[in-house]
DSSP file (Angstrom, degrees, kcal/mol; ACC not computed):
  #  RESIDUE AA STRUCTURE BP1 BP2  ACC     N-H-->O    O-->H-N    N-H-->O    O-->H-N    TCO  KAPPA ALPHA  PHI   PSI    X-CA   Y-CA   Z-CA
    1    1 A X     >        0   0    0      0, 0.0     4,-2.7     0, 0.0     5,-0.4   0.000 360.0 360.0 360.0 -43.3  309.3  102.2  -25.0
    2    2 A X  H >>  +     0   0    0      2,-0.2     4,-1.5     1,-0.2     3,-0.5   0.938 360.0  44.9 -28.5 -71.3  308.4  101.8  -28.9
    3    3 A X  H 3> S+     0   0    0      1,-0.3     4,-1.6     2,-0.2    -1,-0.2   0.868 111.0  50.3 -70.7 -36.4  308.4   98.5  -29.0
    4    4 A X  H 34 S+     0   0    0      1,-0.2    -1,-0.3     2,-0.2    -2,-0.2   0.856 106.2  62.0 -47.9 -42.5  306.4   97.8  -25.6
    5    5 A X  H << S+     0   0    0     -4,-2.7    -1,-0.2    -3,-0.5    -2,-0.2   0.719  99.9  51.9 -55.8 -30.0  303.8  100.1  -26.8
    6    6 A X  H  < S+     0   0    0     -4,-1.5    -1,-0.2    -5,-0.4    -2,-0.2   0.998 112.0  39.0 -56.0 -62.1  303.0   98.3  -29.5
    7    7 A X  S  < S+     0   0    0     -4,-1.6     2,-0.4    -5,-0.1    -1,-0.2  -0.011 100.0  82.4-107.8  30.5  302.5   95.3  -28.4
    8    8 A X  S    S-     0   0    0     -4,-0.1     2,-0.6    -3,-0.1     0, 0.0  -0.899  72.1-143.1 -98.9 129.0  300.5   96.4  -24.8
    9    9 A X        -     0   0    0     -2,-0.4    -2,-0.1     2,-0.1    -3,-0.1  -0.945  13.5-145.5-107.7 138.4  297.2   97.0  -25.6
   10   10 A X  S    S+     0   0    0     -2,-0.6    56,-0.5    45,-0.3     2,-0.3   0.486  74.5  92.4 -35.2 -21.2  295.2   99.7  -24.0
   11   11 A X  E    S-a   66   0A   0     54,-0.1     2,-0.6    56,-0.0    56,-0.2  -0.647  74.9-135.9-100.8 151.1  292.1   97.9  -24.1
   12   12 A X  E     -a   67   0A   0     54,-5.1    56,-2.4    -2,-0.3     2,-0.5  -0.805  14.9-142.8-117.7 126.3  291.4   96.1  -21.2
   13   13 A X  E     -a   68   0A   0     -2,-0.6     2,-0.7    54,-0.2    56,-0.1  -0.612   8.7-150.0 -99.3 126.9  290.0   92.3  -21.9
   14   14 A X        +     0   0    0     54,-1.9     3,-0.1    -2,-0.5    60,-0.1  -0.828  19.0 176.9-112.8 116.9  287.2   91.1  -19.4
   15   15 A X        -     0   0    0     -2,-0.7     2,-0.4     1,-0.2    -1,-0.2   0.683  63.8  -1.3-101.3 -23.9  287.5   87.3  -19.1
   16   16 A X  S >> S-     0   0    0      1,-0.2     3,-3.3    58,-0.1     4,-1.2  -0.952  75.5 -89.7-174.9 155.9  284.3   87.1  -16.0
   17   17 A X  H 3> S+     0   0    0     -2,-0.4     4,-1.4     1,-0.3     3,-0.4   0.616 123.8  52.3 -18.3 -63.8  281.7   88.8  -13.9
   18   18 A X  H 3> S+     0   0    0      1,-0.3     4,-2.2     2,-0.2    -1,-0.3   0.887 110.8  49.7 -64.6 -41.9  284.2   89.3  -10.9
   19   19 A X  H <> S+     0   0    0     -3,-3.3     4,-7.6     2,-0.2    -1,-0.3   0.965 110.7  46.0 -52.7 -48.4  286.7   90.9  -13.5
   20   20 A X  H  X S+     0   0    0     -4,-1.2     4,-2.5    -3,-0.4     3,-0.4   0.937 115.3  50.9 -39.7 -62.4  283.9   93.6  -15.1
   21   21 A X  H  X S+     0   0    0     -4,-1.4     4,-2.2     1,-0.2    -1,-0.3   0.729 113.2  42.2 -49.6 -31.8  283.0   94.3  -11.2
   22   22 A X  H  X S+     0   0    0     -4,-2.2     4,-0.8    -5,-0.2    -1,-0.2   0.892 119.1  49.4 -81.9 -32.5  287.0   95.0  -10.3
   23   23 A X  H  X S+     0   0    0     -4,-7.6     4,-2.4    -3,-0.4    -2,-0.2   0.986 116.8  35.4 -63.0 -39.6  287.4   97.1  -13.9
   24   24 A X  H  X S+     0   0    0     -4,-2.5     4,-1.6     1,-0.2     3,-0.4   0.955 125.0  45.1 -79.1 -32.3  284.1   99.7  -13.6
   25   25 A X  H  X S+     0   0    0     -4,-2.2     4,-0.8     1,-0.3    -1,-0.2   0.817 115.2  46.0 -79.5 -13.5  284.6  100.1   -9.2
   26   26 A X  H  < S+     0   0    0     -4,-0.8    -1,-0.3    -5,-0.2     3,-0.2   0.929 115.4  47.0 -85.7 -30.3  288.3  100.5   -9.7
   27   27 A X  H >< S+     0   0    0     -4,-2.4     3,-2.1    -3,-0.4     6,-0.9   0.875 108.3  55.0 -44.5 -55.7  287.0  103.1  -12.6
   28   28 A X  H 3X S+     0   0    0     -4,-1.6     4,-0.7    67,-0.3    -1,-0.3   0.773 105.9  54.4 -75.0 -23.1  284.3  104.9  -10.1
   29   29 A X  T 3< S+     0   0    0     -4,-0.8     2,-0.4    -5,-0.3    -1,-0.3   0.305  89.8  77.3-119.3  33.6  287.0  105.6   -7.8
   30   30 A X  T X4 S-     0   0    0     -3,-2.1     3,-2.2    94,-0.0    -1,-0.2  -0.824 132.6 -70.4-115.6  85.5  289.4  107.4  -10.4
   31   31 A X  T 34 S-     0   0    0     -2,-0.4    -2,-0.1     1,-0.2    -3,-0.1   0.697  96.2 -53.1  48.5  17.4  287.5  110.5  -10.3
   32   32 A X  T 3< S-     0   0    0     -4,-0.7    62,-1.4    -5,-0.4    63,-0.7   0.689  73.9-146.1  97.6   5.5  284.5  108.8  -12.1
   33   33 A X    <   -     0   0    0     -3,-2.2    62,-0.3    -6,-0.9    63,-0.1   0.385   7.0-124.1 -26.3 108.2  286.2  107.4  -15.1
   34   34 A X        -     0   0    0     59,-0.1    31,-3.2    30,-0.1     2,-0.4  -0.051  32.5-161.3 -51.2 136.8  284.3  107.3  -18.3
   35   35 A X  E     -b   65   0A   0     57,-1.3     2,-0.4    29,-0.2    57,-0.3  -0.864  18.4-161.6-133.0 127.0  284.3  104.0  -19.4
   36   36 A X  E     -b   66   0A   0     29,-1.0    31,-2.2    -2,-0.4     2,-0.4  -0.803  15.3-168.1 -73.4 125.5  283.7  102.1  -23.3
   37   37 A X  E     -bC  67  90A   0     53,-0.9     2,-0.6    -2,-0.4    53,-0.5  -0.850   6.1-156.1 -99.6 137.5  282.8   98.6  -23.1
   38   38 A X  E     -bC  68  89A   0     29,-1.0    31,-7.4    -2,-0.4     2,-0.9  -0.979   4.1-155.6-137.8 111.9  282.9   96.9  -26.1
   39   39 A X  E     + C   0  88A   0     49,-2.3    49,-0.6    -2,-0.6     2,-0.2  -0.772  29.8 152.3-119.0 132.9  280.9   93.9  -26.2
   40   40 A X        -     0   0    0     -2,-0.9    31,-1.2    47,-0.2    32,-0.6  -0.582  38.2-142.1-125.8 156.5  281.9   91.2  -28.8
   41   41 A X    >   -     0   0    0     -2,-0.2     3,-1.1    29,-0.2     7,-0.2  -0.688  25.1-134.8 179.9 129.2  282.3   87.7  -30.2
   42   42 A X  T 3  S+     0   0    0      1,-0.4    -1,-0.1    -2,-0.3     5,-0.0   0.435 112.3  55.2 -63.0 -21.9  285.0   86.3  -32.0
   43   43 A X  T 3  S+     0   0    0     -3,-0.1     2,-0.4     5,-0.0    -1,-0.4   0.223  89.6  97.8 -92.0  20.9  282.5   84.8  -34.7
   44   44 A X    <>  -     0   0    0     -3,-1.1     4,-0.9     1,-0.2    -3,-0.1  -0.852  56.6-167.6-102.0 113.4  281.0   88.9  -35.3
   45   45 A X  H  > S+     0   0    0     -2,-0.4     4,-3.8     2,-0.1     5,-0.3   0.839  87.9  45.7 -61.4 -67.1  282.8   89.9  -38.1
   46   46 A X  H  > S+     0   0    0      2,-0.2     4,-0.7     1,-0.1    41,-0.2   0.861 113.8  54.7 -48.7 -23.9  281.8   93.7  -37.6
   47   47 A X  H >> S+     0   0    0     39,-0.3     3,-5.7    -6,-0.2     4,-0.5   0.911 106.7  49.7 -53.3 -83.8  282.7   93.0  -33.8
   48   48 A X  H 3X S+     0   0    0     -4,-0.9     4,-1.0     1,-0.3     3,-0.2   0.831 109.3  55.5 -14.1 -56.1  286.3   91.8  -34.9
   49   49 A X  H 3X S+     0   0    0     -4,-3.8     4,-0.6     1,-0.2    -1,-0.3   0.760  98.3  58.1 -82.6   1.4  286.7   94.9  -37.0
   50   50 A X  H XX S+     0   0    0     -3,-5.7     3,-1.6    -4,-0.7     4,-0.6   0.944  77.7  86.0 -60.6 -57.0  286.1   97.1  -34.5
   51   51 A X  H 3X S+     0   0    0     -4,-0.5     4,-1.1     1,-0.3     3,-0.3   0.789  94.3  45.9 -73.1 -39.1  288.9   96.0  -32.2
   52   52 A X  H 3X S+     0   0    0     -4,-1.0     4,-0.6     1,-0.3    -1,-0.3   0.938 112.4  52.3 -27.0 -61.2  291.8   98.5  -34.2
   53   53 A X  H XX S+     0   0    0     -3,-1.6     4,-1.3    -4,-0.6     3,-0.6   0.726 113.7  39.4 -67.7 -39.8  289.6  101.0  -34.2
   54   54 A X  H 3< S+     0   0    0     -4,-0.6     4,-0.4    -3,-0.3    -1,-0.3   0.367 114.6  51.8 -77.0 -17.9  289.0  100.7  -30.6
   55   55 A X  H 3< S+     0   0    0     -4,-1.1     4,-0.4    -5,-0.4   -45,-0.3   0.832 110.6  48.9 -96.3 -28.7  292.5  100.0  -29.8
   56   56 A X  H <X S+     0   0    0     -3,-0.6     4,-1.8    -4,-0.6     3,-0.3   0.858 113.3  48.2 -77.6 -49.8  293.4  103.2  -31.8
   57   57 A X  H  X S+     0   0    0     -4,-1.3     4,-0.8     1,-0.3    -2,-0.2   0.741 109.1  52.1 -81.1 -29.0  290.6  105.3  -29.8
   58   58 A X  H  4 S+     0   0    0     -4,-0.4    -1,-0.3     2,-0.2    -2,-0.2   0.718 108.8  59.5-103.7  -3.4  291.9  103.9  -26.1
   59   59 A X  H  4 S+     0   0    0     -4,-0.4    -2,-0.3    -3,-0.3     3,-0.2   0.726 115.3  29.1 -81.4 -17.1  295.6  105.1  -27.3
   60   60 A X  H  < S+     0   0    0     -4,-1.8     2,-0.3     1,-0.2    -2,-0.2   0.450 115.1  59.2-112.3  22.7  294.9  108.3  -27.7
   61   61 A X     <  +     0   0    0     -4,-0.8    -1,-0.2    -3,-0.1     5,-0.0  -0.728  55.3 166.4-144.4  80.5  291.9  108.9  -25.0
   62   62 A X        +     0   0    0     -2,-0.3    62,-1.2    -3,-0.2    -4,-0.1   0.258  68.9  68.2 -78.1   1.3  294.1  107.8  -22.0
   63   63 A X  S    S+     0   0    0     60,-0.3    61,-0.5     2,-0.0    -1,-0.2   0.928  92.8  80.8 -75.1 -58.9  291.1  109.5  -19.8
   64   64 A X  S    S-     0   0    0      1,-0.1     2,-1.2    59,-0.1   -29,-0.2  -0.083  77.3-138.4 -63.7 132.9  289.0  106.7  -20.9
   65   65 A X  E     - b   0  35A   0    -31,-3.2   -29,-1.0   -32,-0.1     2,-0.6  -0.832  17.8-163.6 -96.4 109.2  288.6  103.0  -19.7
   66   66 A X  E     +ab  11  36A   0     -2,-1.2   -54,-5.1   -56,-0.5     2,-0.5  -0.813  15.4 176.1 -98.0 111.4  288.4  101.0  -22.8
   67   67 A X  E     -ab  12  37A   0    -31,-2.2   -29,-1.0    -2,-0.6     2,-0.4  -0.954  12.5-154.0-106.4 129.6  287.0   97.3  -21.5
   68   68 A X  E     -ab  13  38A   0    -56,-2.4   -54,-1.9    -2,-0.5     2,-0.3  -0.979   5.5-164.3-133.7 135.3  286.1   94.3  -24.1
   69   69 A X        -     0   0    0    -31,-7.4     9,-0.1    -2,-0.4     5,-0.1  -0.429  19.5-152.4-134.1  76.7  283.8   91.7  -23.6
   70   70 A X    >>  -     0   0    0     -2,-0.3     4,-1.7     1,-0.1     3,-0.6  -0.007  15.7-155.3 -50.0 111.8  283.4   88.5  -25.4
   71   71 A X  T 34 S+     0   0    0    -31,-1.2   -30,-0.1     1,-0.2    -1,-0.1   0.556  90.7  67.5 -90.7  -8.8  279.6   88.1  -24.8
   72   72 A X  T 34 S+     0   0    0    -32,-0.6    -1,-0.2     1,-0.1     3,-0.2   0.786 111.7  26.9 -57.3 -42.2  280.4   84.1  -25.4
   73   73 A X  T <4 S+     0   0    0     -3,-0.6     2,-0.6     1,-0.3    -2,-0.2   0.779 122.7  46.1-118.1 -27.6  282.6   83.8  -22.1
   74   74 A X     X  +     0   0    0     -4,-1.7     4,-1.1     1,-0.2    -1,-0.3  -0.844  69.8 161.6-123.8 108.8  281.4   86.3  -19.8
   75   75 A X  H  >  +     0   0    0     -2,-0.6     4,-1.4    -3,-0.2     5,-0.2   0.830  54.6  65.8 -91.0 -35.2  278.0   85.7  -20.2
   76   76 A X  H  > S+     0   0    0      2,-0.2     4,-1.5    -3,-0.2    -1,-0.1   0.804  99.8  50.4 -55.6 -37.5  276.5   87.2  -17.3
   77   77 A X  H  4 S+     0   0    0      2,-0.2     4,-0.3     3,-0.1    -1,-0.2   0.948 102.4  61.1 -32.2 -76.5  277.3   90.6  -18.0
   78   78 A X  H ><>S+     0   0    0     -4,-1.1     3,-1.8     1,-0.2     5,-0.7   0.865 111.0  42.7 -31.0 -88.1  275.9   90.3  -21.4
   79   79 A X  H ><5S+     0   0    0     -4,-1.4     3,-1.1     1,-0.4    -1,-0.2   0.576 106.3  62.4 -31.2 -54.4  272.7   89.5  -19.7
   80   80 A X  T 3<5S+     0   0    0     -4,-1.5    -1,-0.4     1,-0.3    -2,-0.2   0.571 110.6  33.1 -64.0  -9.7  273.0   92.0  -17.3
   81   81 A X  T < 5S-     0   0    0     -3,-1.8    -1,-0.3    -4,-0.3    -2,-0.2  -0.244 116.5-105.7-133.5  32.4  273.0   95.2  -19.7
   82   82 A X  T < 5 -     0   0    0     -3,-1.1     2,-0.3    -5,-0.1    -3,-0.2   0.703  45.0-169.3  46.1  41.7  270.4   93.3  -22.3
   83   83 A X      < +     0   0    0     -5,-0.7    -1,-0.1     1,-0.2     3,-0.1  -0.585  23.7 157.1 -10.2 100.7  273.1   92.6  -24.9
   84   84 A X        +     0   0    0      1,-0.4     2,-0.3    -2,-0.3    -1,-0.2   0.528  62.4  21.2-156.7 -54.4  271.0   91.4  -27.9
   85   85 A X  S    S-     0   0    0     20,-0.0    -1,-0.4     2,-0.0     2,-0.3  -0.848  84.3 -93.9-127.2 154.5  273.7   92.2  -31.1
   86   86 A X  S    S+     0   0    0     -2,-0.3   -39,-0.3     1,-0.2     2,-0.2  -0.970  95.5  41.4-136.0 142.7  277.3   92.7  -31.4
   87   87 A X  S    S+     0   0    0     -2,-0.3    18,-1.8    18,-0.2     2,-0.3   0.247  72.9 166.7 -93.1 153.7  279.0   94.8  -31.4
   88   88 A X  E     -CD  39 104A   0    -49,-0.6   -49,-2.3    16,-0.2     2,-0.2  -0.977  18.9-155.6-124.2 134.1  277.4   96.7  -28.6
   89   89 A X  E     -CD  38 103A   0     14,-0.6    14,-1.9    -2,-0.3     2,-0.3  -0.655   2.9-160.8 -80.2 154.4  279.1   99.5  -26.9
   90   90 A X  E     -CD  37 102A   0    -53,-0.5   -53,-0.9    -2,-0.2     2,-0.4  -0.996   5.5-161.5 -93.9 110.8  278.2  100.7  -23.4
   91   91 A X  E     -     0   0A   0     10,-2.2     9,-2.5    -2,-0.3     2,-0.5  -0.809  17.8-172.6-104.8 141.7  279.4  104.2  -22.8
   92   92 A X  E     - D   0  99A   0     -2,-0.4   -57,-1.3   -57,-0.3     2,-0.4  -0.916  10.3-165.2-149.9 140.5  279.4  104.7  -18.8
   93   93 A X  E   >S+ D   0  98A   0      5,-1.3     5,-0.6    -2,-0.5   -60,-0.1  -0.952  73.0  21.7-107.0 108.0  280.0  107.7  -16.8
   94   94 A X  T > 5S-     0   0    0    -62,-1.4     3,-0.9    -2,-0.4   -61,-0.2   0.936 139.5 -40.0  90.0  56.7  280.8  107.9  -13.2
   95   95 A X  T 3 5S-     0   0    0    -63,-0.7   -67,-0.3     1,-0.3   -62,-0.1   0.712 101.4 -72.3  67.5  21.1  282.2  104.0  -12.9
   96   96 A X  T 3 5S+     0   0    0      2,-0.2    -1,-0.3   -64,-0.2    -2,-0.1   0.341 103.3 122.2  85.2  -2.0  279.8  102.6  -14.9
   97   97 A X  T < 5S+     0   0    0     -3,-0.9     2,-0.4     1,-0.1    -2,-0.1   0.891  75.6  48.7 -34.7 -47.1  276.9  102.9  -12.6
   98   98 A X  E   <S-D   93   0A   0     -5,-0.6    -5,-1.3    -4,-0.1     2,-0.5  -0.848  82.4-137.4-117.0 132.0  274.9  104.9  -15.1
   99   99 A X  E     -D   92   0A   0     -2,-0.4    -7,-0.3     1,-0.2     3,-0.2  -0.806  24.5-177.2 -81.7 120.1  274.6  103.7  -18.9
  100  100 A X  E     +     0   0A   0     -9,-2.5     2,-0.3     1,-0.5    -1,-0.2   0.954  64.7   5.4 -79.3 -61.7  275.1  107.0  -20.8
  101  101 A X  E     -     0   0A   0    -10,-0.4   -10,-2.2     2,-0.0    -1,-0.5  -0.879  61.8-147.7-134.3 140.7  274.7  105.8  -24.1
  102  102 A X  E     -D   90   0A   0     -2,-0.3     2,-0.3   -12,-0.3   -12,-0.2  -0.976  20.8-168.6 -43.7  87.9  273.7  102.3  -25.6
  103  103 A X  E     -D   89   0A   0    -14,-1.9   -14,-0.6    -2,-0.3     4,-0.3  -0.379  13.8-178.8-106.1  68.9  275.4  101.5  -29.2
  104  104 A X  E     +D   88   0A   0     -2,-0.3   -16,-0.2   -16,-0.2   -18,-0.1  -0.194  56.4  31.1 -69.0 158.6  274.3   98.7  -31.4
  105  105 A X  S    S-     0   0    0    -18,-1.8     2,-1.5     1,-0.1   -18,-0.2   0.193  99.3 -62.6  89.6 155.0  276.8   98.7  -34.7
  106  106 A X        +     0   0    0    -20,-0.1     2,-0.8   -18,-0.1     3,-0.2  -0.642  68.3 151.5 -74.9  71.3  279.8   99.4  -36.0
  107  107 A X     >  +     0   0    0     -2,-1.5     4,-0.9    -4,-0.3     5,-0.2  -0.681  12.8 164.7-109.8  79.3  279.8  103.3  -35.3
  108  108 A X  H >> S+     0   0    0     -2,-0.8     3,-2.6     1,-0.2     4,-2.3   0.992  75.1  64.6 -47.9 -53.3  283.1  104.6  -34.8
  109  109 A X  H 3> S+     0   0    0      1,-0.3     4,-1.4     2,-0.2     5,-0.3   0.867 100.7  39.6 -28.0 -77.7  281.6  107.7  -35.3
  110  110 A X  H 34 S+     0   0    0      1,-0.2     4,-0.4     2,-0.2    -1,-0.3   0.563 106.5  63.2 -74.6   8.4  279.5  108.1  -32.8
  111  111 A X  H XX S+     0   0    0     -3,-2.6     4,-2.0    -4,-0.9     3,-1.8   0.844 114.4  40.5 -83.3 -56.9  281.9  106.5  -29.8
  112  112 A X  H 3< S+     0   0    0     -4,-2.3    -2,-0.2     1,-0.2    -3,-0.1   0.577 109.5  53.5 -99.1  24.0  284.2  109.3  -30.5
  113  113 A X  T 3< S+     0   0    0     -4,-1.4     4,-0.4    -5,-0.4    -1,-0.2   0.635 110.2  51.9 -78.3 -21.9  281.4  111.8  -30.9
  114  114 A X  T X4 S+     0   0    0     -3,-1.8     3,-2.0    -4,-0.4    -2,-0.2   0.947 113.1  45.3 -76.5 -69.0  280.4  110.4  -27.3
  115  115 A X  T 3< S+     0   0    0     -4,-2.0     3,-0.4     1,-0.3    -1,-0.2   0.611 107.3  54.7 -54.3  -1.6  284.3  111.0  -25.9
  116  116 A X  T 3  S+     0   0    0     -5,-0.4    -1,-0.3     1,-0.3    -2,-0.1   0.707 101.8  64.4 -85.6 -28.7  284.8  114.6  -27.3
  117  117 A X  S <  S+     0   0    0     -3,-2.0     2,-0.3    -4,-0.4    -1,-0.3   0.341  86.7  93.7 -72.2  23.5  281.8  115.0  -25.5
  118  118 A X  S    S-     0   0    0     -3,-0.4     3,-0.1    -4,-0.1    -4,-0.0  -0.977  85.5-110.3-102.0 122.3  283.5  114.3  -22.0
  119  119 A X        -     0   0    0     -2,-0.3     2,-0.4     1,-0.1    -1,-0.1  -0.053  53.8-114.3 -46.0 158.6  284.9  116.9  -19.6
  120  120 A X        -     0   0    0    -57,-0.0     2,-0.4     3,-0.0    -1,-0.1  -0.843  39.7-175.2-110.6 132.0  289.0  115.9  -20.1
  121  121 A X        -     0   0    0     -2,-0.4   -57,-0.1    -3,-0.1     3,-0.0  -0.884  33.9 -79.9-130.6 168.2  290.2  114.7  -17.4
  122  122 A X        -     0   0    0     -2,-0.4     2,-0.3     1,-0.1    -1,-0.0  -0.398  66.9 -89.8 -78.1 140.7  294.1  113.5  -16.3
  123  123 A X        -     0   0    0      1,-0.1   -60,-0.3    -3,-0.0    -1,-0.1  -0.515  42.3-141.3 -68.0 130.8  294.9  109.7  -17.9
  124  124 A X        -     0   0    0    -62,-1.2     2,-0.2   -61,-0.5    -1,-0.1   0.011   8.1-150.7 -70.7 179.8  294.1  106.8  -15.9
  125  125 A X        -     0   0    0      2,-0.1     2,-0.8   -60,-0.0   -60,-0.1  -0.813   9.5-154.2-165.0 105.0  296.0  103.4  -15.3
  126  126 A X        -     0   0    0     -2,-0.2     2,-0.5     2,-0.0  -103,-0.0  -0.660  12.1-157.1 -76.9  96.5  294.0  100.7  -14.5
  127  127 A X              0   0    0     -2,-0.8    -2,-0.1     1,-0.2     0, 0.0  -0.802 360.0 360.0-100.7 155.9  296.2   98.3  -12.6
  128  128 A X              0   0    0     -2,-0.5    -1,-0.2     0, 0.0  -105,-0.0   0.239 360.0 360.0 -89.4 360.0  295.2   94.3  -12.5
């Protein structure tokens, strides 16, 4: 299991519209799953450096649906939640219907200031 774990990542990469829609409804109907969205693009340096940290934060907050979303290729999204800089996080509660929080920058901080702030709930498993 070591070695698989390494090299699975937690974070779950959303390649177009249909995908986003399948992660946050499969999300709303695991008890409401918080979900992070990480929106990105591969020429965003601060984006880029995020992805550790974010990869670090969805292995150990197995409650959480960690999503990333290269505003480059799924553009419609982008659009749809006013996407302006990256990185921007989207912090989602209850299947992503409702935007809790809005996070332009590279603010670890406050992403996992947002998830302490979440009721704990049993870890999900997102299947594709």
């Amino acid at each position: 299991e070591g070695e698989d774990h390494q090299n699975k990542s937690k974070v779950v990469k959303v390649d177009s519209k249909d995908s986003w829609d399948f992660y946050v409804t499969q999300a709303a109907t695991i008890q409401g799953c918080p979900i992070v969205a990480h929106f990105t693009a591969a020429w965003c340096m601060p984006s880029v450096m995020m992805n550790p940290y974010i990869e670090e934060l969805a292995s150990t907050h197995q409650n959480v649906l960690f999503l990333t979303v290269d505003v480059d290729e799924v553009k419609e999204v982008a659009a749809k939640y006013e996407i302006k800089a990256m990185p921007t996080f989207l912090m989602m509660k209850g299947g992503g219907q409702l935007v809790d929080k809005k996070l332009v920058g590279a603010n670890p901080d406050e992403i996992k200031k947002w998830i302490a702030g979440l009721p704990h709930s049993s870890p999900i498993s997102v299947v594709a």
